[in-house]
C-alpha positions as CSV (number, residue, x, y, z in Angstrom):
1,X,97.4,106.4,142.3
2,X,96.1,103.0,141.3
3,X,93.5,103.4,139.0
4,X,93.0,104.8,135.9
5,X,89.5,106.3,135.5
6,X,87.9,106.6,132.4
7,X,85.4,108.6,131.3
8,X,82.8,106.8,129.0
9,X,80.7,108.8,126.0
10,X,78.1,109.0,128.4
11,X,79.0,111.0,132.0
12,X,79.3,109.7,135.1
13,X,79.8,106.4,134.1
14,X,83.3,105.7,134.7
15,X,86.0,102.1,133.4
16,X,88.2,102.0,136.2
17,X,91.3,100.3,135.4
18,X,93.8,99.3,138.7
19,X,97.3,99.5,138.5
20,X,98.4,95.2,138.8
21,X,101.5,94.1,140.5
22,X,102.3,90.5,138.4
23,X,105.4,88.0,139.0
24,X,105.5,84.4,138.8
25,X,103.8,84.1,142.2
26,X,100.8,85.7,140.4
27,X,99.5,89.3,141.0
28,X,97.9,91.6,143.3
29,X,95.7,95.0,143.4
30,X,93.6,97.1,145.0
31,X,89.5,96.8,143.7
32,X,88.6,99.5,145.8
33,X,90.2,102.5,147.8
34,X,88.1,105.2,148.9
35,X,90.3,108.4,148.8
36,X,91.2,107.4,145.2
37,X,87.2,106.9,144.1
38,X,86.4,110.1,145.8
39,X,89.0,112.5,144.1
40,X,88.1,110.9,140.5
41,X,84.7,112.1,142.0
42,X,83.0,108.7,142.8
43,X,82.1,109.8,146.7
44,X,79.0,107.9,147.6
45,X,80.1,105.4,150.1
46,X,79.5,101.6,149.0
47,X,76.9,100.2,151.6
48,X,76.2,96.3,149.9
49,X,78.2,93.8,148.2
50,X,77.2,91.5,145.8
51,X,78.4,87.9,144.0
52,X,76.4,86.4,141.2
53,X,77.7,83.3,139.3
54,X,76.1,82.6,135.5
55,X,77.2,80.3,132.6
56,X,77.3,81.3,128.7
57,X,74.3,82.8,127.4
58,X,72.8,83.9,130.5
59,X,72.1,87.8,130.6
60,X,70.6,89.9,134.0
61,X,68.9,93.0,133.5
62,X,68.3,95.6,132.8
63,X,67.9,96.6,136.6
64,X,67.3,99.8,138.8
65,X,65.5,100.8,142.1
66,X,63.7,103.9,141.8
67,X,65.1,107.0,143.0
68,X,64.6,106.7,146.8
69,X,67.2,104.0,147.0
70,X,68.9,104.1,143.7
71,X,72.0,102.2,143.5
72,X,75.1,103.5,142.1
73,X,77.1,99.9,141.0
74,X,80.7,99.0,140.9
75,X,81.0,95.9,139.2
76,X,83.8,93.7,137.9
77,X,84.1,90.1,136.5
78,X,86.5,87.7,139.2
79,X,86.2,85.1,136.7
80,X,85.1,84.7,132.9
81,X,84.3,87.5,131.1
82,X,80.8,89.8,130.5
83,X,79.7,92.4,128.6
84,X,78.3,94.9,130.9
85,X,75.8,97.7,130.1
86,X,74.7,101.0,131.8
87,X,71.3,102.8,130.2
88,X,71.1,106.6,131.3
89,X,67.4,106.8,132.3
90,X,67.7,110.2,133.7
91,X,65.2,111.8,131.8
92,X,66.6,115.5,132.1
93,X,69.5,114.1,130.7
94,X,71.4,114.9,127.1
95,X,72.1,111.2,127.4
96,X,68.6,110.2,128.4
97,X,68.0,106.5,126.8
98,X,71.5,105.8,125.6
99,X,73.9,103.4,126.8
100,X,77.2,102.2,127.0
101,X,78.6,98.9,127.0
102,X,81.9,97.5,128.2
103,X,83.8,94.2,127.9
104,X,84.5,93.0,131.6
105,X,86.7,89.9,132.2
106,X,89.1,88.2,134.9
107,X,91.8,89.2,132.6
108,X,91.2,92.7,131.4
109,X,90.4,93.3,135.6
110,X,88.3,96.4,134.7
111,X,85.6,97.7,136.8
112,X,82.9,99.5,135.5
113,X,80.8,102.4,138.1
114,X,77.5,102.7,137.0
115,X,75.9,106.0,138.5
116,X,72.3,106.1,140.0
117,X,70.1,106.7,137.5
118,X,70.9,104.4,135.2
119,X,69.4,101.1,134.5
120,X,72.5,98.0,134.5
121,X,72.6,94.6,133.2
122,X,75.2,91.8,131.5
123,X,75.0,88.7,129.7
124,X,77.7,86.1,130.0
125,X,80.1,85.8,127.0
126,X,82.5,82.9,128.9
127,X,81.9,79.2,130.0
128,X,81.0,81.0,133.5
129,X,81.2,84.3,134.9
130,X,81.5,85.4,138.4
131,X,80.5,89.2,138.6
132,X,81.1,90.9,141.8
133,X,79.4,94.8,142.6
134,X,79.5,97.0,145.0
135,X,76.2,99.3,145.6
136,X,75.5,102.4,147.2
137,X,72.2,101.9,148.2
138,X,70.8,98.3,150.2
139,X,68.7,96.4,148.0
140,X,65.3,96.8,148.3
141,X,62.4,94.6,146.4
142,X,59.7,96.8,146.3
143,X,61.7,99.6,144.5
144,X,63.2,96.8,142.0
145,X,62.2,98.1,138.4
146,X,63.8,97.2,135.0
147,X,63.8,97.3,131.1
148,X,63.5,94.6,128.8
149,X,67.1,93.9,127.2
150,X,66.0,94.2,123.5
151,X,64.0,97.1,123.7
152,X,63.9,98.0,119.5
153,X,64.1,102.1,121.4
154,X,67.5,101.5,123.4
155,X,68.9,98.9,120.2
156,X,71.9,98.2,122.6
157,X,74.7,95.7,120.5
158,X,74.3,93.1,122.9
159,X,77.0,90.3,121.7
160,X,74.0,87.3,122.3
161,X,71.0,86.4,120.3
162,X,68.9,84.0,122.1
163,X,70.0,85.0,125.7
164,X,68.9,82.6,128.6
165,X,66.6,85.0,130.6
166,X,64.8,84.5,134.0
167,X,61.0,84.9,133.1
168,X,60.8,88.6,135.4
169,X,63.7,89.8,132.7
170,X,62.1,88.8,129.8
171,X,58.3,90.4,130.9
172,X,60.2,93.8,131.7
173,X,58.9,96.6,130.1
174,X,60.5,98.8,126.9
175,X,61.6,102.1,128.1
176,X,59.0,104.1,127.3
177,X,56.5,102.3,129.1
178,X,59.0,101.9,132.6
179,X,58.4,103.1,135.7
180,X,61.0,106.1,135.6
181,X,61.2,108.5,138.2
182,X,64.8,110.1,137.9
């Protein structure tokens, strides 16, 4: 196989790490392979990809769509390096508000699956960052929700102070006041 998937503390989300063929020519490996995702029991089908470019400082999220097109996300770093963060908002869940965070860069090549039901954002810890995702659900506006990134409730160790923040991710809401319907 591949990949090697990891478990994080909190389950369903998943580090994948692929198996990289290097010689002085450079390297190659498989990002994606659907019989290998499905028996480490990541079976949704990927229906939308994504490419988003950002320099140092800048941090995205903390996004969802509610549950009638919730997005499951596989995301990895194709240049520079982010710090990328999954928040459990499944309220019936033991893990409900917690999150986990995990350094993504061209030359670590991890991926990171982040599960429906969980809100997802990164900030930029390189020059520039090119993150790439796959999602399992098309992207639809009018379901778009979020949470604020320093929400005092979540405390996540995000590796930034003074992120650079578009003005719709800095007015999001703290957890306890999102729209939540998982």
């Amino acid at each position: 196989m591949p990949f090697h998937f990891a478990q994080t503390e909190i389950p369903g989300v998943v580090i994948v790490e692929p198996r990289v063929f290097e010689d002085e020519r450079g390297f190659f490996m498989e990002t994606f392979k659907l019989s290998d995702f499905r028996q480490a029991g990541i079976g949704d089908p990927f229906v939308q990809d994504n490419h988003a470019r950002s320099v140092y400082g800048v941090l995205r999220g903390l996004h969802y769509q509610t549950r009638a097109k919730a997005q499951g996300k596989l995301v990895r770093a194709v240049s520079g390096e982010v710090f990328d963060v999954a928040v459990d908002l499944r309220r019936n869940s033991a893990t409900f508000g917690r999150w986990v965070g995990v350094r993504l860069s061209a030359d670590n090549r991890r991926l990171l699956y982040v599960p429906p039901g969980f809100a997802h954002g990164y900030c930029v810890l390189s020059d520039v960052a090119d993150v790439i995702y796959k999602t399992t659900a098309e992207y639809d506006a009018s379901l778009e929700r979020g949470v604020v990134w320093n929400d005092p409730d979540l405390a996540i160790a995000w590796p930034v102070t003074q992120p650079h923040l578009s003005a719709r991710d800095a007015a999001l809401p703290a957890l306890r006041d999102a729209d939540i319907d998982f």
